[in-house]
N, C-alpha and C positions, 0 to 999 in steps of 0.2 A: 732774229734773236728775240724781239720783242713776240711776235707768234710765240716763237719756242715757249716762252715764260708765261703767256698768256693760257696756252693748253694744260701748261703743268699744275699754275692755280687750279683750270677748272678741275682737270684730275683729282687733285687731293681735295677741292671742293666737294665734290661729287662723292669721293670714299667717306671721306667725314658724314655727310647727307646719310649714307648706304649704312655708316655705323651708326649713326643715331637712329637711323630708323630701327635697324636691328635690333640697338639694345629697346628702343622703345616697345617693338613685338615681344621681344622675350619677356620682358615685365607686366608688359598686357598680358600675356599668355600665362605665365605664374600666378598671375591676379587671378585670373576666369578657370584656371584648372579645377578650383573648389568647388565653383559653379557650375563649369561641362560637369564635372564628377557628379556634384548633385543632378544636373539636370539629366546623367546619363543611370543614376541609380533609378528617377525619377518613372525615365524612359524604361527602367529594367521593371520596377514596381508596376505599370499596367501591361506589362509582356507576363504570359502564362509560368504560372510556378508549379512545379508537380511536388508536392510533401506525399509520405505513404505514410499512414495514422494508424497504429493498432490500439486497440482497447479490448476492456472485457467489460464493456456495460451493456449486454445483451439482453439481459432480464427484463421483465415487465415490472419490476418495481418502480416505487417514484425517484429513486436516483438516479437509474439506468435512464428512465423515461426521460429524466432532467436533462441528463448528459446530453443525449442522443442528437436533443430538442436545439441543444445547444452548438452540438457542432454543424446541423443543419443549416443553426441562423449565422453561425462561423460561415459557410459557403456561401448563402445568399451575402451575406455582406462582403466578401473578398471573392468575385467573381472571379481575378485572376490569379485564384490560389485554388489547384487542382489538387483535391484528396483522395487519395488512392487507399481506401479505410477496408480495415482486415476487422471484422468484429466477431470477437471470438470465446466461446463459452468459458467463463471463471475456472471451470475444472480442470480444465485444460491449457489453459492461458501459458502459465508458465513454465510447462513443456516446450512447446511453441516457441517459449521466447526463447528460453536455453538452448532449442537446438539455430536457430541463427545465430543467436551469437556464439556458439560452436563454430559456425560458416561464418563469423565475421559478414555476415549480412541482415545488420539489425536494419530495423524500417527508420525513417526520419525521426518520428516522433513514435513514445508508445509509455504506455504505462508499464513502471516497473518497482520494487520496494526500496523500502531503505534497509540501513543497514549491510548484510552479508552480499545479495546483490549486487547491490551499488557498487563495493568493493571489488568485488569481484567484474562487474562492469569497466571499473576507471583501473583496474589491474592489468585486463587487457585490453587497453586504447578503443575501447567502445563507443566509451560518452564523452560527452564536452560539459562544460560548467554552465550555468544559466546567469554568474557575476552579473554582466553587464546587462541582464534582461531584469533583473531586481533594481540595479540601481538604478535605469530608468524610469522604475515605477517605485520609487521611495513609500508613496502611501500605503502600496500592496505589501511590500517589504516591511514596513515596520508594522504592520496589522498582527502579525504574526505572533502568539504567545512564545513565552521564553523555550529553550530549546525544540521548537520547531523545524529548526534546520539541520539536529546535530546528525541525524543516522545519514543525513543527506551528504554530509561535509568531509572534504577527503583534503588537507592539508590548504587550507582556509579556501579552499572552494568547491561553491555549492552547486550541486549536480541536479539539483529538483526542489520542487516548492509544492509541500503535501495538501495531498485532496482530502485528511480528516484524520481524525483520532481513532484511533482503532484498538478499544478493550475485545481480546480475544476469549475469553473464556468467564463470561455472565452463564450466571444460574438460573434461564428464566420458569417461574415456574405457575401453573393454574391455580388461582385462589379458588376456585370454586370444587376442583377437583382434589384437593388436600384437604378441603372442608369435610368434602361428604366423604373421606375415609379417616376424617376425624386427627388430621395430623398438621402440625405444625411445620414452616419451614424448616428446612433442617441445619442445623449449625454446625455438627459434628458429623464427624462420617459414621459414627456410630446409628446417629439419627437418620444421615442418609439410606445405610444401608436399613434398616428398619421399615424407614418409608419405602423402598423399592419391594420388599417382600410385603407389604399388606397392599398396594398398590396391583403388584402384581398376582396375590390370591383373589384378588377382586378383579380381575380379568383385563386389567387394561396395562398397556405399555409406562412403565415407568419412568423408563426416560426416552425422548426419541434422539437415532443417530443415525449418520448421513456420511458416511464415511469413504463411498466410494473412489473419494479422489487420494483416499490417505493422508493428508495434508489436515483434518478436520481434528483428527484425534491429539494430533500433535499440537496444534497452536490451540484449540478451545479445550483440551481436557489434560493434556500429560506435561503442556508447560507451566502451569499455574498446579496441577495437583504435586508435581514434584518440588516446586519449590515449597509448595508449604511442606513436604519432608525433607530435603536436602540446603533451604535458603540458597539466596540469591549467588552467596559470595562462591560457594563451593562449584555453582554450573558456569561459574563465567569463569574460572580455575579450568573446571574438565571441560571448557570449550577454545579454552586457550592450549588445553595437554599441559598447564604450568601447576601441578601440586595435585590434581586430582584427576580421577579416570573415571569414564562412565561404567567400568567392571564395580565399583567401590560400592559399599552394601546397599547407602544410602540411597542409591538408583536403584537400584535392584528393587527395592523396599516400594519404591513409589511405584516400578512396574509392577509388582505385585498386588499392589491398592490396586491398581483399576483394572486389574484381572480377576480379582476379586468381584467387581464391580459389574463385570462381564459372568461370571460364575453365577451369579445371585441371580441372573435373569434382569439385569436393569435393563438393556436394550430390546427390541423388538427384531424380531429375524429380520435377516436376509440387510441387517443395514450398512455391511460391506459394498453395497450393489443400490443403494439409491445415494442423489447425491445431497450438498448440503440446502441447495433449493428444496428439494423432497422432505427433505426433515423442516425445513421449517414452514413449511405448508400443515404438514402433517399436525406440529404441535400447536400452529395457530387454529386448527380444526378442531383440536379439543380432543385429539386423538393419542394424543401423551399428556403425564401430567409434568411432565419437566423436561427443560433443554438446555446443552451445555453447548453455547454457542458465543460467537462475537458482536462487536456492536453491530457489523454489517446487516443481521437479521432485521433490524430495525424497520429498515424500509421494506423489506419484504414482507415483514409482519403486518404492516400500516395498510400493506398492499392485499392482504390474503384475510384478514381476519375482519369479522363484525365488528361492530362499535360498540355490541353489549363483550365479544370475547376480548378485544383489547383491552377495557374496564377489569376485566377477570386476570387478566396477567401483571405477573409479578418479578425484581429482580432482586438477585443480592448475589453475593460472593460465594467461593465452592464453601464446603466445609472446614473446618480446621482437623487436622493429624494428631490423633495425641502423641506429642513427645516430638512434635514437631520441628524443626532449626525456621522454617521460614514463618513470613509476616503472615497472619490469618485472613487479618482486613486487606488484601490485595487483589487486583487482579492482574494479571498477564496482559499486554497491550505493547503494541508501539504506533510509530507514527505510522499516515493510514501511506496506499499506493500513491504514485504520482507520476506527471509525465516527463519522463527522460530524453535527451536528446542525442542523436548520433553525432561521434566526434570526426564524420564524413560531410556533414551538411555545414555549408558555408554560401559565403557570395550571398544576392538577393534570396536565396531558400531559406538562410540564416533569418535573417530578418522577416519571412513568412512564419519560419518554423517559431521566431520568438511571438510574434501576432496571435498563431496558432494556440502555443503553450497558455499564454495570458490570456486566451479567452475564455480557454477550460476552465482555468487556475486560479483567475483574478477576485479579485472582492466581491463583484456581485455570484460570482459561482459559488463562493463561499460560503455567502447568507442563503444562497438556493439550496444549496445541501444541507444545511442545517435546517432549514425549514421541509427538507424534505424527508425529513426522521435520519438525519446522519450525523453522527458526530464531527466536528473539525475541530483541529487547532489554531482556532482563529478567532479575533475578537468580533465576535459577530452574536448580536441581541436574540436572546431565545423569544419567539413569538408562540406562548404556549397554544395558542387558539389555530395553529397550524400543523401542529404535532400531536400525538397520539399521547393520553397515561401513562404509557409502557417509555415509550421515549422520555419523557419529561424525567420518569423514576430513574433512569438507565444514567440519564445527565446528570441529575443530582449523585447518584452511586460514584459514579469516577472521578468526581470533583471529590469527594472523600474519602477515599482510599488511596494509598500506593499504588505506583504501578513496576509491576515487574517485566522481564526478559519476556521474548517468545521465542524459543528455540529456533525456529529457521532463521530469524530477526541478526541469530548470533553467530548461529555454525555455520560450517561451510554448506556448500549443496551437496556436494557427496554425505555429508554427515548428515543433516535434515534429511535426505532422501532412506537415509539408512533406519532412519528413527520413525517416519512416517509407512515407512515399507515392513521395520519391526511391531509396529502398534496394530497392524493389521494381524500379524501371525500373533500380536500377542492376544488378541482378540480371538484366535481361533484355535486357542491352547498352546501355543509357543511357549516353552520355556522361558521365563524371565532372562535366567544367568546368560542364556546362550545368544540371545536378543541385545542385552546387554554388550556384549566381547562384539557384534557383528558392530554396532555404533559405535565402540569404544577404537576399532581397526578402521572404520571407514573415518572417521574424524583426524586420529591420527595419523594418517597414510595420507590426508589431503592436505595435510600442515608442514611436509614434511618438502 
């Protein structure tokens, strides 16, 4: 008996022993989960990450060059982040991007716009938000001038963190070549077109254009000349299809002007067929006396022209309409491209892909861009002794003006695509009205 009683202590001894140990592992093991998990993130962090990176900074300008420079020193310093990089020419870029994400095969990371895009991106489950890649970097995050992030922002979350300010349609034009035909910049279109015919009886190109991607006419010359005929309030109505149509006369009237514009001999042949790099080579050679282009030229200019022809160039706003609805002193602009992120990348990629983003994105990229003749929206100190005249002028300009819409910025892609596809044929005698009805049915029918 006493046996009996002695075994059955130890038993229940022994279970008790078995339960405390137990619960004491499960509590160690709750404890160290955070730890394994750190120290298995840790373990994932020097294991190989493959990201796939598209851009379009292919150019030999100093921006392009910046970037490039930058994603280089991106792989030298994260040895086990593997970039699988697509770089691919401006003209083309966002064809490209539209047909994958057609195929719902967007690449990890890629530069994409704000605005219509974007929308059009987070409409169909493409992208993911970058929240928690900002609020880790509060200092990056609050650098940022006031709506910075709006074309970005799709119900309080933000999908991208912009690479610069982007005025679409500057009037740059040669002091020295307006001189010697004796003309002033022009303020009116009346003055413009005047300059374009004495400009052009004296044998030179009066404005130069680069048109072949069709995308050129629309955001640097047909969204900034329409609204000074139509203002701002009436195209964000006919892009919404709520109170106006782009058939309404007002449109009509603006594709007129710069058919007109086309009529007079302002462009130089064939500028359907070269692209917006060729044009502004061209005009920085001294080979046009004017260009209706965006800030992007900047660096390309910085890149392509002397230090006596950048001294010679000049900026300011299009003309004004008489009898105008919009602002005179404006130009056309939004926020500049940026890089978006696929709403497929997750796990350890995630946390590459955010490393990736912020090295492009971050503050010191910020002040590189701008010192390398680019505009941003970002508080970062103008160093004039590293930028061009032309730049310096172009920054002060946008800091005093208005800015208005850019039509792809706002319409759909069917619709921008209908209007950049119409600005060519209107360019090569197309009807206005009937140009008109083709935008007025592609916008409509995409809204629908």
């Amino acid at each position: 008996m006493k046996k009996l009683l002695l075994l059955t202590l130890m038993f229940v001894f022994t279970v008790s022993l078995i339960g405390c140990s137990s619960g004491n592992n499960q509590t160690a093991n709750s404890e160290k989960t955070p730890a394994a998990s750190n120290g298995d993130s840790a373990k994932k962090n020097e294991e190989k990450v493959k990201l796939s990176l598209w851009h379009n900074f292919t150019g030999n300008d100093l921006r392009a060059t910046m970037m490039r420079d930058q994603i280089d020193k991106f792989q030298k310093d994260h040895p086990n982040i593997e970039l699988d990089i697509q770089a691919i020419p401006p003209d083309g870029y966002k064809t490209r991007l539209k047909t994958v994400a057609a195929a719902n095969e967007m690449p990890d990371v890629f530069m994409m716009w704000p605005g219509a895009m974007t929308k059009e991106f987070h409409d169909g489950g493409l992208i993911q938000p970058i929240n928690a890649l900002l609020d880790s970097k509060p200092e990056w995050r609050d650098g940022y001038l006031p709506g910075s992030f709006d074309s970005f922002t799709i119900d309080d979350n933000i999908y991208s963190a912009t690479l610069g300010l982007t005025p679409t349609s500057i009037l740059f034009y040669n002091k020295a070549i307006l001189s010697q035909y004796n003309l002033e910049v022009p303020k009116t279109w009346d003055e413009l077109l005047n300059a374009v015919k004495v400009i052009k009886e004296g044998g030179m190109t009066p404005i130069a254009l680069g048109n072949k991607a069709a995308w050129l006419a629309q955001s640097s010359i047909i969204s900034s000349l329409a609204d000074r005929v139509t203002g701002t309030e009436w195209f964000l109505k006919a892009a919404a299809q709520d109170g106006a149509k782009f058939t309404d006369p007002e449109f009509v009237e603006a594709l007129t002007y710069l058919q007109d514009l086309w009529k007079a001999g302002a462009f130089q042949e064939g500028f359907n067929s070269i692209d917006n790099t060729q044009m502004e080579v061209m005009f920085a050679q001294g080979q046009a006396a004017m260009m209706i282009n965006g800030g992007w030229a900047l660096s390309n200019l910085a890149a392509n022209a002397t230090p006596e022809q950048l001294k010679d160039m000049g900026a300011t706003v299009l003309p004004s309409i008489p009898g105008g609805k919009g602002n005179p002193n404006s130009l056309s602009g939004a926020l500049g491209s940026a890089f978006g992120l696929s709403s497929k990348v997750e796990g350890n990629r995630l946390q590459a892909a955010y490393d990736l983003i912020y090295a492009l994105s971050g503050p010191e990229v910020q002040k590189m861009t701008l010192d390398s003749s680019n505009l941003v929206s970002y508080k970062a100190e103008l160093d004039e002794s590293k930028v061009s005249p032309i730049f310096s002028e172009v920054y002060k300009l946008v800091n005093s003006v208005e800015r208005t819409p850019v039509y792809d910025g706002v319409m759909t892609s069917a619709g921008s695509d209908a209007v950049n596809n119409g600005l060519q044929e209107l360019l090569m005698g197309g009807d206005p009205q009937k140009i008109a009805q083709k935008i007025q049915d592609a916008q409509a029918t995409s809204l629908q």
